[in-house]
Wavefront OBJ file of the C-alpha trace (Angstrom):
o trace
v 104.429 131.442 101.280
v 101.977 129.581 99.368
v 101.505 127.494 96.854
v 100.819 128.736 93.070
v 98.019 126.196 92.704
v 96.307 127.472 95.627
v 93.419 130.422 96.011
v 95.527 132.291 98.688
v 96.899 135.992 97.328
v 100.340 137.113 98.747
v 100.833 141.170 99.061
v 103.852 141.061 97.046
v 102.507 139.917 94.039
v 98.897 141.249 94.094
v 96.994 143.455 91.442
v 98.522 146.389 92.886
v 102.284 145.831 92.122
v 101.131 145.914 88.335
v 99.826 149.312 88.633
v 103.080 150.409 90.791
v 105.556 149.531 88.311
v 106.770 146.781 90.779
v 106.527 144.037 87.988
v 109.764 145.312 86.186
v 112.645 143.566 87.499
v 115.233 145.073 89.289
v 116.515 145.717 92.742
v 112.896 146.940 93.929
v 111.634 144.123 92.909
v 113.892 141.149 93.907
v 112.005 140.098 96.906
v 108.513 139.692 94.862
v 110.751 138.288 91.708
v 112.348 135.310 94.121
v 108.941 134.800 95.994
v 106.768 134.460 92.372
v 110.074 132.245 90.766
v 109.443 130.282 93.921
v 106.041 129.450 93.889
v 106.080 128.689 89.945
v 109.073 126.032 90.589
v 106.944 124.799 93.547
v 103.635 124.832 91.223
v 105.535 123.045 88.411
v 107.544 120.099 90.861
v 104.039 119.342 92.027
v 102.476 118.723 88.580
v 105.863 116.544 87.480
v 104.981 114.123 90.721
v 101.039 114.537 90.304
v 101.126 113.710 86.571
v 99.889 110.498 85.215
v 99.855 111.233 81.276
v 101.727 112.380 78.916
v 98.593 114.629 77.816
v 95.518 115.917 79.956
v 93.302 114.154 76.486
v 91.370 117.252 76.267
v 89.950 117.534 73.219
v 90.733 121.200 71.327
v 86.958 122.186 71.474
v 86.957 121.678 74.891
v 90.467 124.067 75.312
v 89.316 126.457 73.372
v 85.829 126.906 75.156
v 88.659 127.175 78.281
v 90.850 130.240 76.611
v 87.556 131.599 75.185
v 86.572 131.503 79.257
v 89.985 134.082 80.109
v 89.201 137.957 80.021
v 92.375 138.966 78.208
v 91.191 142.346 77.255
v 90.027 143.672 81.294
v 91.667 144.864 84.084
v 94.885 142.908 85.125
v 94.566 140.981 87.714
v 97.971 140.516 89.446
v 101.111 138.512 88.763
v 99.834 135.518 91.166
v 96.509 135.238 90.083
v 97.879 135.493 86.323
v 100.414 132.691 87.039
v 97.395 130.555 88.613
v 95.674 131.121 85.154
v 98.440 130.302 82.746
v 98.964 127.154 85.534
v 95.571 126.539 85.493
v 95.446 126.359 81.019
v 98.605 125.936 80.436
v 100.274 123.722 82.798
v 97.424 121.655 83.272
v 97.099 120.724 79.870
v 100.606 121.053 78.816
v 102.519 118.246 76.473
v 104.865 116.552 79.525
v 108.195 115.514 77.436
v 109.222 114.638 80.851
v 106.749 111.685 81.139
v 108.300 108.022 80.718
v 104.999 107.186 78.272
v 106.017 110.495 76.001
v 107.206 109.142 72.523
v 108.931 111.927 70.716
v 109.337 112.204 67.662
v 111.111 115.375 67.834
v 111.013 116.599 71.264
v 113.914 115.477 73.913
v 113.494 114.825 77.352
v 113.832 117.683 79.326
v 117.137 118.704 81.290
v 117.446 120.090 84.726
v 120.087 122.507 84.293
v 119.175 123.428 80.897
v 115.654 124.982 82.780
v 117.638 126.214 85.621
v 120.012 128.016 82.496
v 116.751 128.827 80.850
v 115.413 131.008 83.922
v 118.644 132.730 84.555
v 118.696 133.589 80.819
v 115.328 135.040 80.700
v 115.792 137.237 84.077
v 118.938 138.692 83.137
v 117.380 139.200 79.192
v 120.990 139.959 77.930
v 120.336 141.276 74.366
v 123.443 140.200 71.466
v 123.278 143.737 69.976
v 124.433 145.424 72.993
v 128.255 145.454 71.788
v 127.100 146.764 68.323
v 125.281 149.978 69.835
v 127.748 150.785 72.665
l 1 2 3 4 5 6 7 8 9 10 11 12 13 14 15 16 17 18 19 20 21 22 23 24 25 26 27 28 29 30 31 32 33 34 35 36 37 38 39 40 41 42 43 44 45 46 47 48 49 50 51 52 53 54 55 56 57 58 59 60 61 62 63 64 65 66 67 68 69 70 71 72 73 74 75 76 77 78 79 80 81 82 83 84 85 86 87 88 89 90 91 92 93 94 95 96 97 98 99 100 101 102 103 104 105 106 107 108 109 110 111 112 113 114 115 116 117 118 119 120 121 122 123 124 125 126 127 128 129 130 131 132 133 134
């Protein structure tokens, strides 16, 4: 396995399981779901022990000359390399409520088990009206 942050593809989550239909989660996919969850949670512990701000200070000229930079409208590019991207924008430059120099005025710290509740939640994508149309 390796790491989200780093340039080396892995076949189960290269360019071509978005054409196959293998990004859809289900039993096909479980193997390629766990390995991707895996290196985003691996990814993400890294930048909570590499982070020294609360905020990367990048100005929002400078971020938008970054998003400008993405080709959202070409060929996709796989689930990895897309994950490396949003890591690479997103993560990179993220707020970090997690940070002991964050002052919130809003915002609380962030909870392990409420992100572990979070994932399982958004895999299993249980919809409320399911009772009202069965």
């Amino acid at each position: 396995m390796t790491s989200l942050l780093s340039d080396t593809p892995t076949p189960l989550t290269d360019a071509a399981s978005v054409r196959t239909g293998e990004a859809l989660l289900g039993a096909h996919s479980a193997d390629a779901y766990a390995e991707l969850m895996h290196e985003v949670v691996d990814a993400l512990a890294q930048r909570f022990t590499d982070v020294d701000a609360p905020t990367s200070a990048n100005d929002r000229t400078s971020l938008e000359a970054r998003v400008a930079g993405f080709d959202l409208d070409g060929q996709g590019i796989g689930n990895l390399a897309a994950l490396r991207e949003a890591d690479d924008l997103y993560a990179r430059n993220a707020v970090w409520f997690h940070h002991p120099s964050y002052v919130a005025h809003l915002n609380c710290p962030v909870a392990v088990p409420a992100v572990a509740a979070e994932a399982m939640l958004a895999a299993i994508n249980t919809s409320v009206d399911t009772y009202d149309q069965s």
